[in-house]
VONU-183933 format. One line per field, with one value per residue (C-alpha): y, x, z; residue in one letter. Coordinates in Angstrom, 1 decimal. Last residue first. Layout:
Y = c(Y|...)
X = c(X|...)
Z = c(Z|...)
resn = c(A|...)
This chain:
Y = c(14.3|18.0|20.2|23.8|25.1|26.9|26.7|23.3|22.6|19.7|18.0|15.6|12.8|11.4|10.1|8.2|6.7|4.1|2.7|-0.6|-2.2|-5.1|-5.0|-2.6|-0.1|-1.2|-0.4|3.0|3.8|3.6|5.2|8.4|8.3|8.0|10.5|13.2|15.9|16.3|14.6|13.1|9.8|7.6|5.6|4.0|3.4|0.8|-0.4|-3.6|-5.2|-7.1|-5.7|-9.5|-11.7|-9.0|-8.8|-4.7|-4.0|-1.0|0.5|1.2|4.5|5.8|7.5|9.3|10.8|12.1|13.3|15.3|16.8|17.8|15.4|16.8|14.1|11.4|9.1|7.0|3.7|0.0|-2.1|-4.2|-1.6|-3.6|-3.7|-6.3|-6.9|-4.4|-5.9|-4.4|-5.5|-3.0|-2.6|1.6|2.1|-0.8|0.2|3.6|2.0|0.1|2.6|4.9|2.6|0.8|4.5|3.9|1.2|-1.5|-3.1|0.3|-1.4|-4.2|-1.9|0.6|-2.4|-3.6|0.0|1.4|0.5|2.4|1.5|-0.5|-0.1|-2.5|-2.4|1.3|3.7|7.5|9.8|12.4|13.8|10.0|10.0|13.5|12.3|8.9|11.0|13.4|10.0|8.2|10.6|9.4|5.7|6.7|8.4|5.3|3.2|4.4|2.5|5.4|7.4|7.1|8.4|10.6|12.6|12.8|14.4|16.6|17.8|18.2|20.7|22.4|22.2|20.0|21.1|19.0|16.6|15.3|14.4|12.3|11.3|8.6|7.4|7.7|11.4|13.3|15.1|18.7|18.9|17.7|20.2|23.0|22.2|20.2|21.2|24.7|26.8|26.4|27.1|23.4|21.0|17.8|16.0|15.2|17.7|20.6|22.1|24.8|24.3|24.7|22.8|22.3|24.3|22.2|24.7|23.8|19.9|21.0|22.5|20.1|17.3|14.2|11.3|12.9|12.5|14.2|17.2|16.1|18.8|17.6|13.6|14.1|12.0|8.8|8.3|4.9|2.2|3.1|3.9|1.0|-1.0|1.4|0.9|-2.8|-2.5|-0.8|-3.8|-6.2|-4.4|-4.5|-8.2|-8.9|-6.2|-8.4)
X = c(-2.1|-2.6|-4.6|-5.7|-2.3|-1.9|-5.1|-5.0|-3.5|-5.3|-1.9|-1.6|0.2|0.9|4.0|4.5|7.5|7.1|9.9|11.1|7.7|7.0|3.1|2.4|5.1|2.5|-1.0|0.4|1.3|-1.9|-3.2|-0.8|-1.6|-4.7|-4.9|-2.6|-5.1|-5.8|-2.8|-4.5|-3.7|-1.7|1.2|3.2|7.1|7.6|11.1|11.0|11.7|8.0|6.0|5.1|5.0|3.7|0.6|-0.9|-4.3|-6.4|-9.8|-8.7|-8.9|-10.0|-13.3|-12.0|-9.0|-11.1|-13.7|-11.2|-10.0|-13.7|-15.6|-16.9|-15.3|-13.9|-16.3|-17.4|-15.2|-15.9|-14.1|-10.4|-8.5|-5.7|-2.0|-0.1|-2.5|-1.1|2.0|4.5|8.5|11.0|12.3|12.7|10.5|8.4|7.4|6.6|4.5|2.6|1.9|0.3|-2.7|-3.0|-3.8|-6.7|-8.1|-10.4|-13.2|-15.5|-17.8|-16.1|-13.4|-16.0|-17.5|-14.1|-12.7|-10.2|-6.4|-3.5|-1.3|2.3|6.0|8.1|12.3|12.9|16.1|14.9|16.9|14.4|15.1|14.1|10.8|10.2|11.5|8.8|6.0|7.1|6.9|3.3|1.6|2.6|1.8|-1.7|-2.6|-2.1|-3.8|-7.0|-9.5|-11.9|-14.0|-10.6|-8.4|-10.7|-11.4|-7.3|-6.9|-9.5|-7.7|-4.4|-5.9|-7.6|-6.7|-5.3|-1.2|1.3|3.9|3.3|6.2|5.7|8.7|9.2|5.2|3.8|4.1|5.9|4.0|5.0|8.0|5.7|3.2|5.9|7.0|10.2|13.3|13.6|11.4|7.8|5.3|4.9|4.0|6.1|5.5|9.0|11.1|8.7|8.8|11.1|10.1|7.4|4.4|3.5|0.6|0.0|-0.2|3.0|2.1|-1.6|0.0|2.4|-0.3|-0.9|-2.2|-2.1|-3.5|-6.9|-7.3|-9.4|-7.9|-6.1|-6.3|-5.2|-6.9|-5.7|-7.1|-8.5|-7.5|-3.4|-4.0|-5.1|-2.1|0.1|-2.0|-1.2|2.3|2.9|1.1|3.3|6.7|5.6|4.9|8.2|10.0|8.5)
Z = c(30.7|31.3|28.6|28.4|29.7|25.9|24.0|22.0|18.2|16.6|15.1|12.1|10.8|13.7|15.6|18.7|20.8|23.3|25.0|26.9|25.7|28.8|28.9|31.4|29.7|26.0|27.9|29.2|25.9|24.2|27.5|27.1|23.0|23.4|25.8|24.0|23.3|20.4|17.9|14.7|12.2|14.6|14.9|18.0|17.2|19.4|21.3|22.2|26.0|25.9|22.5|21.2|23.6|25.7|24.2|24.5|26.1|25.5|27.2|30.7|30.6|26.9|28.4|31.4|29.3|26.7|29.2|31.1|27.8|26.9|24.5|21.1|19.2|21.2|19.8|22.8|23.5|23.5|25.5|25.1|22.1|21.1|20.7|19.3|16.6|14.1|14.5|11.5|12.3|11.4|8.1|8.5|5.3|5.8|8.9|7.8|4.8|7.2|9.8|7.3|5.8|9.1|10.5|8.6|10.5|8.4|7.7|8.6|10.9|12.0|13.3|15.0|16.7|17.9|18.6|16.7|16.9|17.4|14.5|15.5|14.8|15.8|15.4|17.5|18.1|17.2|15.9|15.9|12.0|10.8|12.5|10.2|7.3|7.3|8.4|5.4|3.0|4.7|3.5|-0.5|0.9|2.4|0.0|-2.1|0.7|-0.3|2.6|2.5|5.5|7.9|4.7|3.5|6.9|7.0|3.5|4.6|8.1|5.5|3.5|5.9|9.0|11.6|11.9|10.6|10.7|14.3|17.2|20.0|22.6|25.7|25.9|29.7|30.0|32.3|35.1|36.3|33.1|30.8|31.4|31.7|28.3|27.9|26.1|23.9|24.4|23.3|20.4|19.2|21.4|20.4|23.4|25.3|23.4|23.3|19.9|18.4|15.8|13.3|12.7|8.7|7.8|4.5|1.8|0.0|0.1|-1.0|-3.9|-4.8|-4.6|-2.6|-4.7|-7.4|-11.6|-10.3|-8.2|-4.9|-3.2|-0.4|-0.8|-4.1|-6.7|-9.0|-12.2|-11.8|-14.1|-14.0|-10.4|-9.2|-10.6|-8.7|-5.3|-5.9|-6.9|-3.4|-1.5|-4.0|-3.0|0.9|0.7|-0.8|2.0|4.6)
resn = c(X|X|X|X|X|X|X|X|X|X|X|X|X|X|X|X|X|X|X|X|X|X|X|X|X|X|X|X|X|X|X|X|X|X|X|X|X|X|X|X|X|X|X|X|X|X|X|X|X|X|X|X|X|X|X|X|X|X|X|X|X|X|X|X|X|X|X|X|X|X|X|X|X|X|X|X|X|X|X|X|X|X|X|X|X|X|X|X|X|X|X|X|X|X|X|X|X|X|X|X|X|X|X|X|X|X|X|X|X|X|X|X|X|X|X|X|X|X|X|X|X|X|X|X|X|X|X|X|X|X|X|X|X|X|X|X|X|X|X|X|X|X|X|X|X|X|X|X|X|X|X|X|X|X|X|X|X|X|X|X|X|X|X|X|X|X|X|X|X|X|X|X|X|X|X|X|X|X|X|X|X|X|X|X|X|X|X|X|X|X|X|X|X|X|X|X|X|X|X|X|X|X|X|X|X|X|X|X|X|X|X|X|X|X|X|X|X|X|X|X|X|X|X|X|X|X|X|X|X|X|X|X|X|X|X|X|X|X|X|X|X|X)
């Protein structure tokens, strides 16, 4: 609702006139996001594979997409995990600051538009019950929001859910990853059956969130599944299958 969107942005404004805002990067006041973190953000370069967005390879798919296809249609990411992008990520899951999340939210925004891609719902991957209780809210709410705004497609950010409780998946091998997120979402097909979703999230690893996020909406009725995240953790080449 572009009314709802207009008073979520005035908020964050309003904040900001009290509160000297600070760049998720650096932590310099007066920005949000600053030039010079923007600059030296390692942004991923292209080529990239066509299906998963690894960087690094020719042109079309990447051999692991080409042996087994993943479940979601495309994923992209902006940039790489480090430094200072990786700290503007750890503030945005350990503090609900929706105006970093609006000024990341802009290069996300560019890069979906570059792909082309056809989609009216665009949806967070969710945390965890307990984790959810816990912090009071997901941070990837704080970037798929604005993005859906921006493209004026629908926002569900109960449409998919996380069923069971998970282990961190930091510090777990791929394998692990993979073992411990099977299972452990469920998407409502009144809401995602024959739509097109634009799936958010704030970090790339290894792709199984994103292959069992997906998996949840096909079982559900989504026609396709695309993904984007604000961030990349970049893996040893042939290190990871889906």
């Amino acid at each position: 609702d572009g009314m709802l969107f207009f008073l979520y942005r005035y908020y964050w404004d309003w904040i900001d006139l009290l509160v000297d805002p600070q760049c998720g990067g650096c932590r310099k006041t007066g920005f949000r996001w600053c030039e010079s973190c923007h600059e030296a953000a390692h942004l991923l370069t292209y080529p990239v594979c066509e299906t998963c967005g690894n960087p690094d390879t020719p042109p079309g798919a990447c051999e692991r997409c080409q042996a087994q296809p993943p479940l979601f249609d495309a994923a992209r990411s902006w940039g790489v995990f480090e430094d200072p992008l990786r700290r503007a990520v750890v503030h945005l899951k350990h503090h609900k600051d929706g105006a970093i999340g609006l000024a990341l939210a802009e290069p996300l925004a560019d890069l979906v538009r570059q792909q082309n891609w056809v989609f009216d719902l665009v949806l967070p991957v969710p945390l965890s019950p307990q984790r959810a209780k816990k912090r009071g809210y997901n941070q990837v709410s704080l970037l798929a929001y604005p993005l859906a705004a921006h493209f004026r497609a629908a926002f569900a950010p109960r449409a998919l859910q996380r069923i069971r409780e998970t282990r961190t998946q930091v510090g777990l091998t791929h394998r692990e990853r993979r073992m411990n997120l099977v299972g452990a979402f469920r998407a409502d097909p009144a809401t995602v059956a024959g739509r097109n979703v634009l799936l958010v999230d704030d970090v790339f690893t290894t792709g199984s969130t994103l292959q069992e996020s997906a998996r949840a909406l096909k079982q559900a009725g989504a026609h396709r599944v695309f993904a984007v995240t604000l961030a990349r953790a970049l893996q040893r080449r042939g290190s990871i299958s889906w």
